[in-house]
C-alpha positions in Angstrom: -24.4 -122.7 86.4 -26.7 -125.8 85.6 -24.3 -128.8 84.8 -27.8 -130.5 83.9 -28.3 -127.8 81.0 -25.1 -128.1 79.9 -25.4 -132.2 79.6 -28.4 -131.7 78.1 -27.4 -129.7 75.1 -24.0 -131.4 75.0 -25.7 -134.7 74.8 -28.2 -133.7 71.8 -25.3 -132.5 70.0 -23.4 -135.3 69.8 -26.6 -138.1 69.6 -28.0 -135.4 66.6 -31.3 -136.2 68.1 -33.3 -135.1 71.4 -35.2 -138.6 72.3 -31.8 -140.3 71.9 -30.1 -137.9 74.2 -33.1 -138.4 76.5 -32.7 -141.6 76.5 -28.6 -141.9 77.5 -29.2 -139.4 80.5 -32.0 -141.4 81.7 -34.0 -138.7 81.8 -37.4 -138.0 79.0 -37.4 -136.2 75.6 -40.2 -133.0 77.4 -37.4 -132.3 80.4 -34.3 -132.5 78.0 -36.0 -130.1 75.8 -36.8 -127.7 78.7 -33.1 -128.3 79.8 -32.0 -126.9 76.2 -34.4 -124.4 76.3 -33.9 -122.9 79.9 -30.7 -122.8 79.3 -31.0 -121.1 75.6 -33.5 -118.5 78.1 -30.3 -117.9 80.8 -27.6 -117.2 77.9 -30.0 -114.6 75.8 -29.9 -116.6 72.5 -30.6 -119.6 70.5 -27.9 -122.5 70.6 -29.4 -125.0 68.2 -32.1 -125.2 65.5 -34.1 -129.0 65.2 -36.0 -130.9 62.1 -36.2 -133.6 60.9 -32.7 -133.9 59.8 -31.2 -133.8 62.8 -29.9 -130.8 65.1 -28.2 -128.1 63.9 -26.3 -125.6 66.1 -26.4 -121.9 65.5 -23.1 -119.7 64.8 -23.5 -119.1 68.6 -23.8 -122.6 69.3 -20.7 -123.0 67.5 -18.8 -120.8 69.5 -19.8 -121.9 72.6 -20.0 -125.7 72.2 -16.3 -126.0 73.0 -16.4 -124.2 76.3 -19.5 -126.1 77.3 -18.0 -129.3 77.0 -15.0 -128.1 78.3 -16.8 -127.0 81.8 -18.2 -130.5 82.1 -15.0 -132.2 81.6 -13.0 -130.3 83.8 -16.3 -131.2 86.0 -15.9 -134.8 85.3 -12.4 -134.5 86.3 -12.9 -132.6 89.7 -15.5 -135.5 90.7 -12.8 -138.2 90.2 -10.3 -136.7 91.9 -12.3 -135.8 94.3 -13.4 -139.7 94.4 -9.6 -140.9 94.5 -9.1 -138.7 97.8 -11.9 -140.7 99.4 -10.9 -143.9 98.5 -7.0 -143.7 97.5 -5.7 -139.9 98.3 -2.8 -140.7 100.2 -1.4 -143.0 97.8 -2.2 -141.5 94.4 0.2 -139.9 92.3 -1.2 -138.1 89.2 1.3 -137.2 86.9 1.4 -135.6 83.0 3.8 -136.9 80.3 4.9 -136.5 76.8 4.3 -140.0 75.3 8.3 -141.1 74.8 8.7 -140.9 78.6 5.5 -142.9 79.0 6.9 -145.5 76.2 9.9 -145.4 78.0 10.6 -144.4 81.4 7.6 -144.5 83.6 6.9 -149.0 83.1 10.6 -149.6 84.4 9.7 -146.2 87.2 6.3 -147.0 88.3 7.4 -151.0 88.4 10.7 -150.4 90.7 8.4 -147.5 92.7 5.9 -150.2 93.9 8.3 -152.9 94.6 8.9 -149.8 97.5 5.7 -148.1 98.3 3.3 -151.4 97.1 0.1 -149.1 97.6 0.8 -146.5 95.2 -1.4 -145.5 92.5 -0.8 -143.8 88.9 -2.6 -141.8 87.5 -1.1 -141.1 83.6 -1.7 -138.4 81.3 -0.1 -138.0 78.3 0.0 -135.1 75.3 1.8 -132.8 73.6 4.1 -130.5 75.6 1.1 -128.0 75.7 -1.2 -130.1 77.1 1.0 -131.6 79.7 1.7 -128.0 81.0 -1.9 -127.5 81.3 -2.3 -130.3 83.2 -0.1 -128.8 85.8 -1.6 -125.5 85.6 -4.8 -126.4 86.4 -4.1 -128.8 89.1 -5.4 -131.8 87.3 -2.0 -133.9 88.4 0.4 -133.7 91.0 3.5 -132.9 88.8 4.5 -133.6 85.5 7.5 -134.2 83.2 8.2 -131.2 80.9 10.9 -130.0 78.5 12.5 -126.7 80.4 11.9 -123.7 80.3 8.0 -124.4 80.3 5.2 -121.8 79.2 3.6 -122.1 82.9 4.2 -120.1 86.2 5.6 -123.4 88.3 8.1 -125.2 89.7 11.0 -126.7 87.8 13.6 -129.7 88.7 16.1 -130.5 86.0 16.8 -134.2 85.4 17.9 -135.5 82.3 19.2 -134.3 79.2 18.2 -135.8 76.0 20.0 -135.0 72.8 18.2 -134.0 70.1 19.1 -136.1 66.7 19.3 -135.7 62.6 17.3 -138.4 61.2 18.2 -139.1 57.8 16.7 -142.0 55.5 18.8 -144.8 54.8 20.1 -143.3 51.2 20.8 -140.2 52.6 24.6 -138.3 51.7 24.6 -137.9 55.5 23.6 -141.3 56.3 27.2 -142.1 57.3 28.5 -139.0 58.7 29.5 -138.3 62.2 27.3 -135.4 62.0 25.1 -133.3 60.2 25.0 -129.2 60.1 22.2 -127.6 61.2 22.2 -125.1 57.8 21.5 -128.4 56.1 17.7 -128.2 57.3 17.0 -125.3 55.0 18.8 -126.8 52.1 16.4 -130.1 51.7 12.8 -131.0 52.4 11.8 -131.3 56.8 9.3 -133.4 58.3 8.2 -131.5 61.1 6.4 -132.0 64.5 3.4 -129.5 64.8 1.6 -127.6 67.8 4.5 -127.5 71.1 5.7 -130.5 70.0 8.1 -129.4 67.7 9.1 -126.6 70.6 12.8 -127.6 70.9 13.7 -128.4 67.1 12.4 -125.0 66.5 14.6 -123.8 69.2 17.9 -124.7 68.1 17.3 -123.8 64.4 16.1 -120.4 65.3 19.2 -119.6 67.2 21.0 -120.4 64.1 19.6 -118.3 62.2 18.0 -121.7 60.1 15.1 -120.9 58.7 13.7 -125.0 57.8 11.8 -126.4 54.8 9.3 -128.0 56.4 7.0 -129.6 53.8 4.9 -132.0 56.0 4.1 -132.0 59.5 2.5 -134.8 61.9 1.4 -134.7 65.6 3.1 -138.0 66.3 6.6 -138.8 66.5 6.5 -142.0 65.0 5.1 -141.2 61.7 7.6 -138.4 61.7 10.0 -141.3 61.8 7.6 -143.2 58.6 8.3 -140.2 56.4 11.6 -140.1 56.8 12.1 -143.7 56.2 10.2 -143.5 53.2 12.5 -140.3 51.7 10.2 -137.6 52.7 12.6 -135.4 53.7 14.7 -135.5 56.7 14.1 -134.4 60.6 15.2 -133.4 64.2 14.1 -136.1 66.6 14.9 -136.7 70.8 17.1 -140.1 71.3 14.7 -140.9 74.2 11.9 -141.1 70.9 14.4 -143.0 69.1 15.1 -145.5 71.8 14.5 -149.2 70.3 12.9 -147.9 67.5 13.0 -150.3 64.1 12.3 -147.7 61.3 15.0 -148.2 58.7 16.4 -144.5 59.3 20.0 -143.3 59.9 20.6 -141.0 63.3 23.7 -138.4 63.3 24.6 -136.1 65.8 23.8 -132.7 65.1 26.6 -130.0 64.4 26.3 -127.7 66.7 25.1 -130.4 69.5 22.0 -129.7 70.6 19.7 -131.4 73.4 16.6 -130.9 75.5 16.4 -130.5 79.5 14.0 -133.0 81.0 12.8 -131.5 84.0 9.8 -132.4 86.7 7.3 -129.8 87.1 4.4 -129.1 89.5 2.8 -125.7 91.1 3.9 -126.2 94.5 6.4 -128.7 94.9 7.6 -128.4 98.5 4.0 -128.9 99.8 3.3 -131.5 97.8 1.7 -134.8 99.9 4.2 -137.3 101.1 4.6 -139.7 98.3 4.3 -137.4 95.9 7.7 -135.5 97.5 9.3 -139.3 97.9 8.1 -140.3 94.3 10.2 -137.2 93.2 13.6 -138.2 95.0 13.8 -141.9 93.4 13.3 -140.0 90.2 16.3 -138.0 90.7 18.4 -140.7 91.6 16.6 -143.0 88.8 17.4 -140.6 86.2 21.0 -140.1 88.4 21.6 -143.9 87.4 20.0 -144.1 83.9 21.1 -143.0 80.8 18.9 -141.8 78.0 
C-alpha cells in the first residue's frame, strides 16, 4: 500500500484539477500524474477520466473513493496518536461522546478532573451513537460514553440513567398533562432523530407495539426541538438534551416511563493506562453525586 498514491488521487479529486493538487502536496503536476497512474496500473482499472472540465471519476472510482480516503484518515489518525504517546501518552485521555454529554457533562468533568490530575489532556470526539461505538472499536479513544446495550463487542459500566421525554409544542392538548401515552405517537405527526440516534425512542415504542408517524427527521437534536416548537409534530427527547434548553416547548413524562442507561465503554477496561482507570472512578462517583 502507497499512502503517496492514495494522496495523490484523493487530492486531484477534491482540487478537480492535477497542477492544483500538485501544488498542495508540494510535489509537481508529471509525479502526481504518475502517482494516479501507478496506482490506476496496481488496482487493474481506471479511477478517473481528465479534460478540460475538470476530473471526472469513473464508476470504479466512485466506489472506491470512500475507502481511499478512509485508509488515509484512519492513517492520519494513527500518526497523531502515535505523536501524543511521544510527547503526552501518559497523560492523555481520548474519549468518544454523543454531543448532549459534551454540551453538558464533560466542561464541569474535565474542569473538576484537572483541578486533580493538572497534566491531563482530552482528547474529544463526538457523533452519533454509531459513530461513537466505532470510535471504541477501532481503538481510536480510550473509552467512550454510550447508551447500553451497544452494537460493539466491549466493555460496559453503567452510570446514569436519563429519562427519555414527550416533547409537545406549547398548544399542544398534552401540554399540561402529567404524562403522555406512548400510543399517542402513532395518532399525530413525529419528528424523528435519524441514523442510531433515534436508537432508544425506537426502542421503547417498538416494545409497545407503537408503530410512530414520523413525518420529518433531522440528525440534530436541537432542530428536532425547532420543529416541534414550530407545531411540526411532536417527539421523544433525553432530559440530559433538554437540560437548559430555551425552545418554547412543553416536556411530559412519558406513560409507560421510559429512560436510557448511560454507560462508559472501552475494549479493555481493566488494562487500561493509569489515568485512564482513575479518570473512570471520579466519573462514577461524579455521576454518583449528580443528577441528570
Amino acid at each position: 500500500m502507497n499512502l503517496k498514491k492514495y494522496e495523490a488521487f484523493i487530492k486531484a479529486v477534491e482540487k478537480q484539477s492535477i497542477s492544483k493538487a500538485a501544488l498542495e502536496l508540494g510535489n509537481t503536476q508529471s509525479s502526481v500524474t504518475q502517482l494516479i497512474n501507478s496506482l490506476e496500473k496496481d488496482f487493474g482499472f481506471k479511477l478517473m477520466s481528465r479534460n478540460k472540465g475538470g476530473i471526472k471519476l469513473t464508476k470504479e472510482g466512485i466506489i472506491l473513493y470512500d475507502s481511499i480516503k478512509n485508509v488515509l484518515d484512519a492513517n492520519k489518525n494513527l500518526m497523531d496518536t502515535v505523536s501524543d504517546i511521544k510527547n503526552n501518552g501518559p497523560n492523555i485521555i481520548r474519549i468518544s461522546m454523543f454531543k448532549s454529554i459534551a454540551v453538558h457533562w464533560m466542561p464541569c468533568i474535565m474542569k473538576e478532573f484537572q483541578n486533580m490530575y493538572p497534566d491531563t489532556i482530552f482528547k474529544l470526539y463526538d457523533g452519533c451513537y454509531s459513530e461513537v461505538e466505532n470510535y471504541i472499536r477501532s481503538g481510536e479513544v480510550d473509552i467512550g460514553f454510550v447508551s447500553m446495550p451497544v452494537d460493539i463487542k466491549c466493555e460496559c459500566i453503567e452510570i446514569a440513567k436519563d429519562r427519555l421525554l414527550g416533547v409537545l409544542p406549547i398548544g399542544h392538548p398534552y401540554a399540561k398533562s402529567k404524562t403522555i401515552p406512548i400510543a399517542q405517537f402513532e395518532k399525530e405527526p413525529v419528528v424523528s432523530l435519524i441514523d442510531s440516534t433515534d436508537r432508544d425512542a425506537r426502542r421503547i415504542l417498538i416494545s409497545k407495539g407503537i408503530n410512530p408517524d414520523i413525518k420529518f427527521k433531522t440528525a440534530d437534536d436541537y432542530a428536532m426541538l425547532s420543529m416541534v416548537e414550530n407545531g411540526l409534530g411532536i417527539c421523544i427527547a433525553h432530559e440530559l438534551v433538554l437540560k437548559n434548553d430555551n425552545h418554547k416547548i412543553a416536556t411530559v413524562e412519558l406513560d409507560p416511563p421510559a429512560f436510557r442507561t448511560i454507560g462508559i465503554a472501552g475494549i479493555d477496561l481493566d488494562n487500561a493506562k493509569p489515568i485512564v482507570r482513575k479518570f473512570i472512578e471520579y466519573l462514577i462517583r461524579w455521576a454518583e453525586n449528580n443528577s441528570i
